[in-house]
C-alpha positions in Angstrom: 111.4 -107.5 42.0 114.3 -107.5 44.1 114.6 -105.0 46.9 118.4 -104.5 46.5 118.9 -101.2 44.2 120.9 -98.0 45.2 117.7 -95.9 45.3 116.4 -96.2 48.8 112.6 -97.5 49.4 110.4 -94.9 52.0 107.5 -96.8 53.5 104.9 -93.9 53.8 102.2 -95.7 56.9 98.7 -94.1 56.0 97.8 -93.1 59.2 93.8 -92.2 59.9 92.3 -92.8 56.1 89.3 -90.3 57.9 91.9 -87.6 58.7 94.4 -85.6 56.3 97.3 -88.1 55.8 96.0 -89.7 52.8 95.9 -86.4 51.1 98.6 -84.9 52.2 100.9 -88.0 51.1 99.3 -87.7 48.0 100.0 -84.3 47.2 103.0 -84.7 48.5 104.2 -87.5 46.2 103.4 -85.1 42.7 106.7 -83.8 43.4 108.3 -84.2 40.4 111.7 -84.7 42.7 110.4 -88.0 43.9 111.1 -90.8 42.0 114.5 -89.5 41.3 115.3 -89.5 44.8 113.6 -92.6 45.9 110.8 -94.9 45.3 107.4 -94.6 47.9 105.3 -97.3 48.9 102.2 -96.5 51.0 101.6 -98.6 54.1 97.4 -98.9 54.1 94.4 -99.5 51.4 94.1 -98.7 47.6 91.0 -98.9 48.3 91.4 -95.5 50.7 93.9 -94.4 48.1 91.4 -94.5 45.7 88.1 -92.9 47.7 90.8 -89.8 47.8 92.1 -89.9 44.0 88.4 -89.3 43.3 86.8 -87.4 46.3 89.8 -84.7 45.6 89.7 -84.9 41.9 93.5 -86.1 41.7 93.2 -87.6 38.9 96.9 -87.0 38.0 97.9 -89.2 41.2 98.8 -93.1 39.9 99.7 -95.9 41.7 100.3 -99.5 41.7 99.0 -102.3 44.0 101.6 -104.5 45.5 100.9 -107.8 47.7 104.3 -107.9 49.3 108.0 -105.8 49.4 109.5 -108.1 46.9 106.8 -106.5 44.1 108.3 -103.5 44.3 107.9 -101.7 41.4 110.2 -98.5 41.1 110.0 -95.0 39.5 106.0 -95.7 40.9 103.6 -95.2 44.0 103.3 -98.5 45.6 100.9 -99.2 47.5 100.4 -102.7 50.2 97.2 -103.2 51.4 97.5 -104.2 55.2 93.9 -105.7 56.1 92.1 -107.6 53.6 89.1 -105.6 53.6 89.5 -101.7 53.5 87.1 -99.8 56.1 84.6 -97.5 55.3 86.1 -93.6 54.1 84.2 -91.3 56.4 86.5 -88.0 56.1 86.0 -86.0 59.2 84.7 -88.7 61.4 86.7 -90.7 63.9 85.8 -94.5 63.9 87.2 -97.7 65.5 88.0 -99.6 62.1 90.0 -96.7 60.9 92.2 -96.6 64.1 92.7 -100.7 63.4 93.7 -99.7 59.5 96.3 -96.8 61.0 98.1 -99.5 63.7 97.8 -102.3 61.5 99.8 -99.8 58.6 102.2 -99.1 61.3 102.7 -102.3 62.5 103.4 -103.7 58.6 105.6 -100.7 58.0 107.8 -100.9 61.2 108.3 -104.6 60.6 109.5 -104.1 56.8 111.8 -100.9 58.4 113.5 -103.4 61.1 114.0 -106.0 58.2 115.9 -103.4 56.2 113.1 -103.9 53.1 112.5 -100.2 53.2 115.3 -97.5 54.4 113.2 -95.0 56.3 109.6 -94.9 57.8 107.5 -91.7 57.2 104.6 -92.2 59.7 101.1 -89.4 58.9 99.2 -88.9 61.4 97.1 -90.8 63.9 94.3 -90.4 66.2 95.3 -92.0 69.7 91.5 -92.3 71.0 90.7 -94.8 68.4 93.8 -96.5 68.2 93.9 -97.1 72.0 91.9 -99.9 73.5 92.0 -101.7 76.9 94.5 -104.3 75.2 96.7 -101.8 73.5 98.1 -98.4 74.7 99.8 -96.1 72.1 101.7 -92.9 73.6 102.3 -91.5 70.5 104.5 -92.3 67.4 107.8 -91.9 68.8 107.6 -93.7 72.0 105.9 -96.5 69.8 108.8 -96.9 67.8 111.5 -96.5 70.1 109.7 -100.2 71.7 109.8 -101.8 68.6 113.4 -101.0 67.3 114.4 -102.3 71.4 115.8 -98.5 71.5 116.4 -97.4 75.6 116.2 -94.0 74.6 115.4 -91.4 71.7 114.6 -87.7 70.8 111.8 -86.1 69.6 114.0 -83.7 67.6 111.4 -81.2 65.5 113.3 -79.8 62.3 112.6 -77.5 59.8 115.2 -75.3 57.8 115.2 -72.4 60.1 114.8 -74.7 63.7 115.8 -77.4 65.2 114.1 -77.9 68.6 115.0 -81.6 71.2 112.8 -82.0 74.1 113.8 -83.4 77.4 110.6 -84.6 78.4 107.8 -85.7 75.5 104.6 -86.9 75.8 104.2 -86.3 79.7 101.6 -84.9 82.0 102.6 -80.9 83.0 102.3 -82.0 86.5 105.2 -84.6 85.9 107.4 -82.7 84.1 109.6 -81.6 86.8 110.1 -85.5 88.4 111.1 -86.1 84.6 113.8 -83.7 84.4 117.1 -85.1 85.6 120.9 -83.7 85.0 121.1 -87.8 83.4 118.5 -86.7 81.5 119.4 -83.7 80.0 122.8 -84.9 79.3 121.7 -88.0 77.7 118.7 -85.6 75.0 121.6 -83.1 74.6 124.0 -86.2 73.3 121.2 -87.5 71.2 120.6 -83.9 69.6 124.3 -83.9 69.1 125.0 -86.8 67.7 122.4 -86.3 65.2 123.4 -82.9 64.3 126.5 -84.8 63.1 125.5 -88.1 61.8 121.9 -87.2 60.1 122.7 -83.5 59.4 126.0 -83.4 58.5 127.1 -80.3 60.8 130.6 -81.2 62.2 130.8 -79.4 65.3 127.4 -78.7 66.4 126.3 -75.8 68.7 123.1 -76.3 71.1 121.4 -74.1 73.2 119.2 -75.5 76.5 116.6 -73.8 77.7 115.3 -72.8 81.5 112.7 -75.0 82.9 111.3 -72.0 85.5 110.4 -68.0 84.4 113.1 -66.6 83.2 115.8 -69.6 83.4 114.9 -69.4 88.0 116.1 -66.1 88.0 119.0 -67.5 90.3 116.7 -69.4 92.5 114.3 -66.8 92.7 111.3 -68.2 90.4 112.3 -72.0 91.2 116.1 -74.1 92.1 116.1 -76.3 88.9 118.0 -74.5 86.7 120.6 -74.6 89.7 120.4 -77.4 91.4 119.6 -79.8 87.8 120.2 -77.9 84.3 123.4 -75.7 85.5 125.1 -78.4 86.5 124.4 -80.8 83.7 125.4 -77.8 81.2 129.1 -78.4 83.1 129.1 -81.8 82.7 128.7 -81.2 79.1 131.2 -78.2 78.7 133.8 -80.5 80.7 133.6 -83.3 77.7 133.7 -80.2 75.5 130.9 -80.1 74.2 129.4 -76.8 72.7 126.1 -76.2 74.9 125.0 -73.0 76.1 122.5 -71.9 78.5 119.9 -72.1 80.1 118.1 -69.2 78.5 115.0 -68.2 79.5 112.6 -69.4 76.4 110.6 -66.4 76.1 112.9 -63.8 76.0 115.9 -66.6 73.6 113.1 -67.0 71.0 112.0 -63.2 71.2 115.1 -62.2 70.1 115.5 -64.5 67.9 118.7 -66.4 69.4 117.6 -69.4 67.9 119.4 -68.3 64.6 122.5 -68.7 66.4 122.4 -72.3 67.3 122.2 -75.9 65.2 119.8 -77.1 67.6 117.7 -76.2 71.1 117.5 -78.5 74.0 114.0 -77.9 75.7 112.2 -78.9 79.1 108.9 -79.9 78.1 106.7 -80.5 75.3 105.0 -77.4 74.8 108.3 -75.4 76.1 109.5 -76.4 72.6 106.8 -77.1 69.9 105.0 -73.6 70.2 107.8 -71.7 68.9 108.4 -74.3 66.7 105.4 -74.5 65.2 104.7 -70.5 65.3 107.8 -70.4 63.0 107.4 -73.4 60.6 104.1 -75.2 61.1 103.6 -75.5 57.4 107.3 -77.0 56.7 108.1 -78.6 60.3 109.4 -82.4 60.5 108.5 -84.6 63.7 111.6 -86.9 63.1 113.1 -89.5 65.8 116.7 -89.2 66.5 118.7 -91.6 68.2 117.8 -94.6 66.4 119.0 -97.3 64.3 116.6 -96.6 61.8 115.0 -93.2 60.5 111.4 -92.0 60.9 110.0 -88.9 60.1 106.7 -87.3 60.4 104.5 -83.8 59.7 104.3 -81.7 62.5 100.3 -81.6 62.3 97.5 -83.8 63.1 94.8 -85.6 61.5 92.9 -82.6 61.1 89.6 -83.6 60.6 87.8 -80.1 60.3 89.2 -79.9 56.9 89.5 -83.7 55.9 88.0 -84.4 52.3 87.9 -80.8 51.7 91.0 -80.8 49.4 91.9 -77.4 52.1 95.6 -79.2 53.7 98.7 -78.4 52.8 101.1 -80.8 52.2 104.3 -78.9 52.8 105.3 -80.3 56.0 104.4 -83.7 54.8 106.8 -83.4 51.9 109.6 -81.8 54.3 109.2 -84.9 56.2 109.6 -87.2 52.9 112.2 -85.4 51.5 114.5 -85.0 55.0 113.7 -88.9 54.8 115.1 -88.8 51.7 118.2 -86.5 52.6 118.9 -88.7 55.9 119.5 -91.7 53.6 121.9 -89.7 51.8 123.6 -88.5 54.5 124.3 -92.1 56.0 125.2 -93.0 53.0 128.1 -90.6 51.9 129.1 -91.1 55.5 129.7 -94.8 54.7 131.8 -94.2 51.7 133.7 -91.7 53.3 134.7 -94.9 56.0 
């Protein structure tokens, strides 16, 4: 069946079959919004798909096997097998041939995503340790997919409908954080996040806030020269192309009060700067997705979880917040397109 239809195709990669993502995709897909939206297909093993139909007594999830993109079969669950023979299920357990199956899903998903067979990858979650070998090294998700798209540069942009959080620096050491952040930097994250805001979100003059790298924002040099010497100045740079960005603010004290409600987005230094507020406010619906890109990915903002894996205990809601802001991104593009 031919690719070509006006409802858009999300490739879904599995992730760790020993973790949550099977389940949580599964759940996830019940939503009785989804094949009116789009049509999934399922990056991994029926084989997996099946050990959790029957392990979490979803017997109400169907799905059919496909060999290849151009078996597409709409208003369904597809599902591609990427290895021939499925690894052993062990929920809970981390294991070498389930990091294979979770790359190997990746790999088959980004590949079809770069083609333009499916319109938006949404990646559940992976263990690095096992996925990681002296021939391969894998970051994380979005630096993995900024390399294969040839991207120079992207956003981890966290979204939910109350928060939208960038960060300047990602996936990096604490003790390197500082070296990382650059006025070139910050101006280039803050034109990513605004960009987006317009392009993927829809918001037509987008407002940002950026946050102090140092106790309260340096206190003017006081607690650290930074926000002087690096994030002041870039903030000008940015006003001068008049562009609506604000700060710094001191992160404690902007999400204590609750500023964020007064912004589209928020610029922050490092990693954890930005993703515990984030995920104190909307763990359960929070979206990991990559801005920047010529393509769109999204992601739950959990792990693989593997406390509670097999138990039928996670919650799916941020795995369908990343589907369906998959889904709305499409959209989005889309109208713009036949606006042109």
């Amino acid at each position: 069946m031919s690719t070509r239809t006006s409802k858009p195709i999300i490739g879904i990669s599995i992730g760790d079959i020993n973790g949550i993502g099977a389940e949580v995709t599964m759940k996830a897909l019940l939503d009785n919004r989804t094949h009116k939206n789009f049509t999934p297909l399922i990056y991994g093993h029926g084989k997996a798909i099946s050990f959790y139909r029957k392990a979490l007594g979803m017997e109400d999830f169907n799905f059919v096997q496909i060999r290849s993109i151009d078996e597409i079969q709409h208003k369904k669950v597809n599902v591609i097998n990427v290895l021939e023979e499925c690894p052993e299920v062990i929920p809970g357990v981390e294991t070498h041939e389930a990091g294979k199956l979770a790359l190997a899903a990746l790999k088959a998903a980004m590949e079809d995503l770069k083609e333009g067979h499916i319109q938006a990858l949404v990646t559940a979650p992976v263990n690095k340790n096992n996925i990681n070998s002296e021939e391969f090294r894998f970051v994380g998700h979005t630096e993995f997919i900024t390399e294969s798209v040839g991207a120079k540069k992207s956003l981890m942009f966290m979204v939910s409908e109350q928060l939208r959080v960038g960060l300047v620096t990602g996936h990096v050491p604490l003790a390197k954080v500082v070296q990382n952040v650059t006025p070139e930097r910050i101006k280039g994250k803050a034109n990513l996040m605004l960009e987006s805001l317009q392009k993927d979100f829809g918001i037509s003059k987008p407002k940002i806030a950026i946050l102090g790298l140092n106790p309260h924002a340096g206190e003017d040099g006081l607690l650290g020269d930074e926000e002087e010497k690096i994030i002041k100045p870039a903030i000008r740079d940015l006003k001068d192309e008049n562009k609506m960005v604000f700060g710094p603010y001191p992160s404690d004290g902007f999400f204590g009060m609750m500023h964020q409600s007064k912004f589209d987005g928020i610029l922050a230094m490092y990693h954890d700067q930005g993703l515990i507020p984030f995920k104190s406010i909307a763990f359960s619906s929070g979206v990991n997705f990559t801005a920047g890109l010529p393509v769109i990915r999204t992601s739950p903002d959990h792990g693989t979880a593997y406390n509670i894996a097999g138990k039928n205990l996670a919650d799916e809601g941020s795995m369908r917040a990343a589907i369906f802001l998959a889904a709305d991104i499409i959209h989005e593009h889309q109208a713009a397109l036949e606006e042109a």
